[in-house]
PANU-451355 format. One record per atom (N, C-alpha, C): residue number from 1; x, y, z; atom name. Coordinates in Angstrom, 2 decimals. Each point is the difference from the previous one (the first is absolute). Layout:
<nodes>
+-----+---------+---------+---------+----+
|   i |    east |   north |      up | at |
+-----+---------+---------+---------+----+
| NUM |       X |       Y |       Z | CA |
...
+-----+---------+---------+---------+----+
</nodes>
This chain:
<nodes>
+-----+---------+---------+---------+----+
|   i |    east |   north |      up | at |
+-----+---------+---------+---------+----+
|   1 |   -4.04 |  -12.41 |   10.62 |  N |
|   1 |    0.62 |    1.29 |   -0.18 | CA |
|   1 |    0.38 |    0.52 |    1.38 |  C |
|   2 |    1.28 |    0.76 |    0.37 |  N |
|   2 |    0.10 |    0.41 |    1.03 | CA |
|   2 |   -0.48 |    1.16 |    0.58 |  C |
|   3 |    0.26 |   -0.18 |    1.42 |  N |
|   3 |   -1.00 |    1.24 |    0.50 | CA |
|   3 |    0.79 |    1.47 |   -0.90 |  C |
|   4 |    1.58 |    0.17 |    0.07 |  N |
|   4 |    0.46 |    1.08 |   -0.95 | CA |
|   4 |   -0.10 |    0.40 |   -0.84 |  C |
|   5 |    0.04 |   -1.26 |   -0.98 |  N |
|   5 |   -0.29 |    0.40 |   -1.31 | CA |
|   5 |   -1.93 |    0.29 |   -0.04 |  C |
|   6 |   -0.44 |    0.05 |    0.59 |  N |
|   6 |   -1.80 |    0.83 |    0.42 | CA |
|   6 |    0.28 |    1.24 |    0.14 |  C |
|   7 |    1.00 |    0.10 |    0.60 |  N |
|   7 |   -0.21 |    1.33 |    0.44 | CA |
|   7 |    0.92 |    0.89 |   -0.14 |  C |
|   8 |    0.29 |   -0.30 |   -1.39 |  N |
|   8 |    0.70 |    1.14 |   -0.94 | CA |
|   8 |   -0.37 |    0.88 |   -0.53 |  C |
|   9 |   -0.10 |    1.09 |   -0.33 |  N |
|   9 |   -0.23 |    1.22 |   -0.58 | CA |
|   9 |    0.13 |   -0.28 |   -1.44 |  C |
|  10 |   -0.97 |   -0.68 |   -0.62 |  N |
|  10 |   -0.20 |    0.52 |   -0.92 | CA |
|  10 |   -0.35 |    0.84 |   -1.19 |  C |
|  11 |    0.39 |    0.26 |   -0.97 |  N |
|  11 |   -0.49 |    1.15 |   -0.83 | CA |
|  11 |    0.06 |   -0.36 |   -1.79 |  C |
|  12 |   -0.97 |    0.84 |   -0.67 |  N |
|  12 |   -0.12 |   -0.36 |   -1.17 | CA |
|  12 |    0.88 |    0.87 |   -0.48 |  C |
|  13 |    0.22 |   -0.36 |   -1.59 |  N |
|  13 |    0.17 |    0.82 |   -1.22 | CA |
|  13 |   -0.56 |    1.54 |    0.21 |  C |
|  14 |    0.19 |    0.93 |   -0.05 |  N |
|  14 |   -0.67 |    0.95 |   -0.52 | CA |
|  14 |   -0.46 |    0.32 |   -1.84 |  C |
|  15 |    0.68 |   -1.48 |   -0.91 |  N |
|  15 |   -0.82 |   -0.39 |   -0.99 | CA |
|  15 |   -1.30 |   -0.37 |    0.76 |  C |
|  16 |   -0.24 |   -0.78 |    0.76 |  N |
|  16 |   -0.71 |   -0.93 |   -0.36 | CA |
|  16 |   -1.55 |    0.26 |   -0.24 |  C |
|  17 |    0.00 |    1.23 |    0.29 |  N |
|  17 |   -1.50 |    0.78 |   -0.49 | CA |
|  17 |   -1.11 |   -0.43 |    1.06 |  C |
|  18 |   -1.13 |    0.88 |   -0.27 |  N |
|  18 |   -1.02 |   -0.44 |    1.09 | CA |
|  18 |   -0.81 |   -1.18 |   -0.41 |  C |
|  19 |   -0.31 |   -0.85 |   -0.87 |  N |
|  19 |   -0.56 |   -0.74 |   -0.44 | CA |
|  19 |    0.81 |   -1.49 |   -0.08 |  C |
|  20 |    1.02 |    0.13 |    1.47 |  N |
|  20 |    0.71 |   -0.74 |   -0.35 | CA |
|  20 |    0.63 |   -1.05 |   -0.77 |  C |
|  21 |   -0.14 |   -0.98 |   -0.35 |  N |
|  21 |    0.34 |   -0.21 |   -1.71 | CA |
|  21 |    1.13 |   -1.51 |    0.34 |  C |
|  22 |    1.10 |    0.22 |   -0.83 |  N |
|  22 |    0.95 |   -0.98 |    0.28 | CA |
|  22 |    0.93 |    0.97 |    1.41 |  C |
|  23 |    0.17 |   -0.65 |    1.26 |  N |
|  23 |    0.89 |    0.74 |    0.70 | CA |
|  23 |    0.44 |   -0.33 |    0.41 |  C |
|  24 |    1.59 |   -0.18 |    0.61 |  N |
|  24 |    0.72 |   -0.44 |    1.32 | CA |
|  24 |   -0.37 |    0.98 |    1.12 |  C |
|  25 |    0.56 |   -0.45 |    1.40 |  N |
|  25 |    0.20 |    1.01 |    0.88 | CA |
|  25 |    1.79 |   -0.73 |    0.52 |  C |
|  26 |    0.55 |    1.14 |    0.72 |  N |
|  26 |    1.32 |   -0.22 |    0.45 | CA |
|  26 |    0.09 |    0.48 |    1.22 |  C |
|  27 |    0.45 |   -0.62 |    0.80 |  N |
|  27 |    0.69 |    0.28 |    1.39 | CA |
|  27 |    1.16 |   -0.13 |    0.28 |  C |
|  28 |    0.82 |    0.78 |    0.66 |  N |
|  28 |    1.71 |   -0.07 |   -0.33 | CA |
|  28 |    0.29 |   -0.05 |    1.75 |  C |
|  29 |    1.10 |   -0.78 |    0.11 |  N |
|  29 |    0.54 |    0.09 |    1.43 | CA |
|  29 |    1.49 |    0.22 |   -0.35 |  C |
|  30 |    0.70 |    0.68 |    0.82 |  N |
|  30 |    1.60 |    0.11 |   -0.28 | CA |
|  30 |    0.43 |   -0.77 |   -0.69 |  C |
|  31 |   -0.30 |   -1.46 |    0.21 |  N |
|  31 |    0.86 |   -1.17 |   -0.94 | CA |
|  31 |   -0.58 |   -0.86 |   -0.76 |  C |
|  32 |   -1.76 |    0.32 |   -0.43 |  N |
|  32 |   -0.62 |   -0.60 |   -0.70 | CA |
|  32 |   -0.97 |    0.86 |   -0.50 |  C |
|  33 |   -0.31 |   -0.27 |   -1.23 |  N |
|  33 |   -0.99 |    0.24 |   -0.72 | CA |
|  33 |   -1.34 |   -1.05 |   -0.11 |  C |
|  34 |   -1.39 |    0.35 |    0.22 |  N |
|  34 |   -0.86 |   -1.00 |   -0.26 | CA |
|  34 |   -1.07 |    0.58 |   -0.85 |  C |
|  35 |   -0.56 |   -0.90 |   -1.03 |  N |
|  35 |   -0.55 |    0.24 |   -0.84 | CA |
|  35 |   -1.21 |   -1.10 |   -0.20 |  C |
|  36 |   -1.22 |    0.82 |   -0.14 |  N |
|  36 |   -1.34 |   -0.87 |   -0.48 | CA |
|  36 |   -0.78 |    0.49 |   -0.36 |  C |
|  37 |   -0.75 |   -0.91 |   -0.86 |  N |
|  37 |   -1.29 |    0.50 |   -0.95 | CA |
|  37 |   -1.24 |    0.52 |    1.18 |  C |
|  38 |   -0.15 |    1.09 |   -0.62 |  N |
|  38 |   -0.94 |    1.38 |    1.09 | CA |
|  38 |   -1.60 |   -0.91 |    0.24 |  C |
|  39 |   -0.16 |   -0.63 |   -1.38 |  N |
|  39 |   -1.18 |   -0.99 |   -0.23 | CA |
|  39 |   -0.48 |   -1.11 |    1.23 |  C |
|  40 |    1.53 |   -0.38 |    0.12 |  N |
|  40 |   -0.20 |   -1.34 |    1.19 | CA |
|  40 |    0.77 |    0.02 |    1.17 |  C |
|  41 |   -0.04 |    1.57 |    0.48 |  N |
|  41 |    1.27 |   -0.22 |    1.17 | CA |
|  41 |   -0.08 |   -0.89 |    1.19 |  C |
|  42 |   -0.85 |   -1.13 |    0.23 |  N |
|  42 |    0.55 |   -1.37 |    0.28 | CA |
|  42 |    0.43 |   -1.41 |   -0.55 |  C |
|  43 |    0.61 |    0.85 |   -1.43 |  N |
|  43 |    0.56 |   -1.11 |   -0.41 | CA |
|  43 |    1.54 |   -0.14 |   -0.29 |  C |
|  44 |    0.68 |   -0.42 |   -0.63 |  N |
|  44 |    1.28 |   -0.03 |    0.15 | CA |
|  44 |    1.05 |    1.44 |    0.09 |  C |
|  45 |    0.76 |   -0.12 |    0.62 |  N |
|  45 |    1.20 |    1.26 |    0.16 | CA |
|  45 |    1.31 |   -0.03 |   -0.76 |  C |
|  46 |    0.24 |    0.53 |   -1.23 |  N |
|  46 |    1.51 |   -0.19 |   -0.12 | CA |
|  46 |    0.37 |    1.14 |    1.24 |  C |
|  47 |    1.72 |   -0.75 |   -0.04 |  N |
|  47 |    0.67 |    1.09 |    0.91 | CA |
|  47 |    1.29 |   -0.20 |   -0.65 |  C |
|  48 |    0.62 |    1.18 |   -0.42 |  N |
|  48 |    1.70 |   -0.09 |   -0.33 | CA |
|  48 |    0.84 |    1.40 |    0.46 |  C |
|  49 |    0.93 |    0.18 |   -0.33 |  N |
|  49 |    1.00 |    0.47 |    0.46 | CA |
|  49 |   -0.40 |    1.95 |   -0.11 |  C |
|  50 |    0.38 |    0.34 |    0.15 |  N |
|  50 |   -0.07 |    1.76 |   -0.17 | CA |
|  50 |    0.65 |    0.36 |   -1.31 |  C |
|  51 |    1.71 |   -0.45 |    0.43 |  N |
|  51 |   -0.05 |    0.53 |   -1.85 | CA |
|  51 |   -0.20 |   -1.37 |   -0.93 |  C |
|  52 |   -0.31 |   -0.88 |   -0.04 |  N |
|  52 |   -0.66 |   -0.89 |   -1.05 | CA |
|  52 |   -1.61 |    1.07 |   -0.54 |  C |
|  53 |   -0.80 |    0.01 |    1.02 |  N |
|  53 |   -1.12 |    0.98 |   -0.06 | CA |
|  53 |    0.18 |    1.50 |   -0.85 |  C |
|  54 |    1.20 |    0.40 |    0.46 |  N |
|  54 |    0.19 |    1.59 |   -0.80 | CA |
|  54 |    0.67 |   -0.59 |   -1.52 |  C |
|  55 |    0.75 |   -0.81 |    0.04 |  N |
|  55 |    0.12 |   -0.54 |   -0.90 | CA |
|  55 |   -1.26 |    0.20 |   -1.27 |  C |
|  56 |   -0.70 |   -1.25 |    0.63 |  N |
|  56 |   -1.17 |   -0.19 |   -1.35 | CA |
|  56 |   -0.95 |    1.61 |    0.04 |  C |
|  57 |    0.00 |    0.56 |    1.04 |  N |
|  57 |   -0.84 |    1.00 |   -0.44 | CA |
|  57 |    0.60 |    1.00 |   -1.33 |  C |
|  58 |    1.51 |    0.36 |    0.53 |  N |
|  58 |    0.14 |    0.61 |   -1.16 | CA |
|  58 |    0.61 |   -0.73 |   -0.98 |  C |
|  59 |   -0.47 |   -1.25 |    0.06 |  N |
|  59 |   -0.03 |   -0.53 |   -1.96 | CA |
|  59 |   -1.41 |    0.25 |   -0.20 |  C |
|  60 |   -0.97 |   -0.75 |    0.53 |  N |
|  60 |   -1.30 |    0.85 |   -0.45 | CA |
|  60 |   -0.28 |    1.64 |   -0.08 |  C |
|  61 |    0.73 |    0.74 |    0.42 |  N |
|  61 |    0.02 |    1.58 |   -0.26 | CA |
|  61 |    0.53 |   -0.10 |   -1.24 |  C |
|  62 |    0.53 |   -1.08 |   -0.58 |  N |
|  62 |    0.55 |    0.50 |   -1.60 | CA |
|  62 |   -0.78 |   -0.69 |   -0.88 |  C |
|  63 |   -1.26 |   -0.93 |    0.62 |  N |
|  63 |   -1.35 |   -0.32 |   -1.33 | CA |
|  63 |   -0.70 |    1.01 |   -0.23 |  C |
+-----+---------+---------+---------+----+
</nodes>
């Protein structure tokens, strides 16, 4: 993993409740989005685009 992607600012859901549960966390840079399970944040990273990312969020805003 790179030293950058460490030392991103990550942040949860404000779903994701205090008992944390199922969660991602997300870190956004101007031209990327990165995304990982809050559970294992040394394990794998997706990373995609900004609006690919706004994209799926608001299709999941319509489940």
């Amino acid at each position: 993993m790179s030293k950058d992607i460490r030392e991103l600012a990550w942040f949860k859901s404000s779903y994701s409740g205090s008992e944390g549960g199922e969660c991602v966390e997300v870190a956004t840079r101007p031209d990327t989005v990165h995304v990982r399970d809050s559970k294992n944040t040394t394990g794998p990273i997706l990373t995609v685009a900004p609006d690919a990312w706004a994209e799926f969020v608001a299709f999941a805003a319509r489940r």
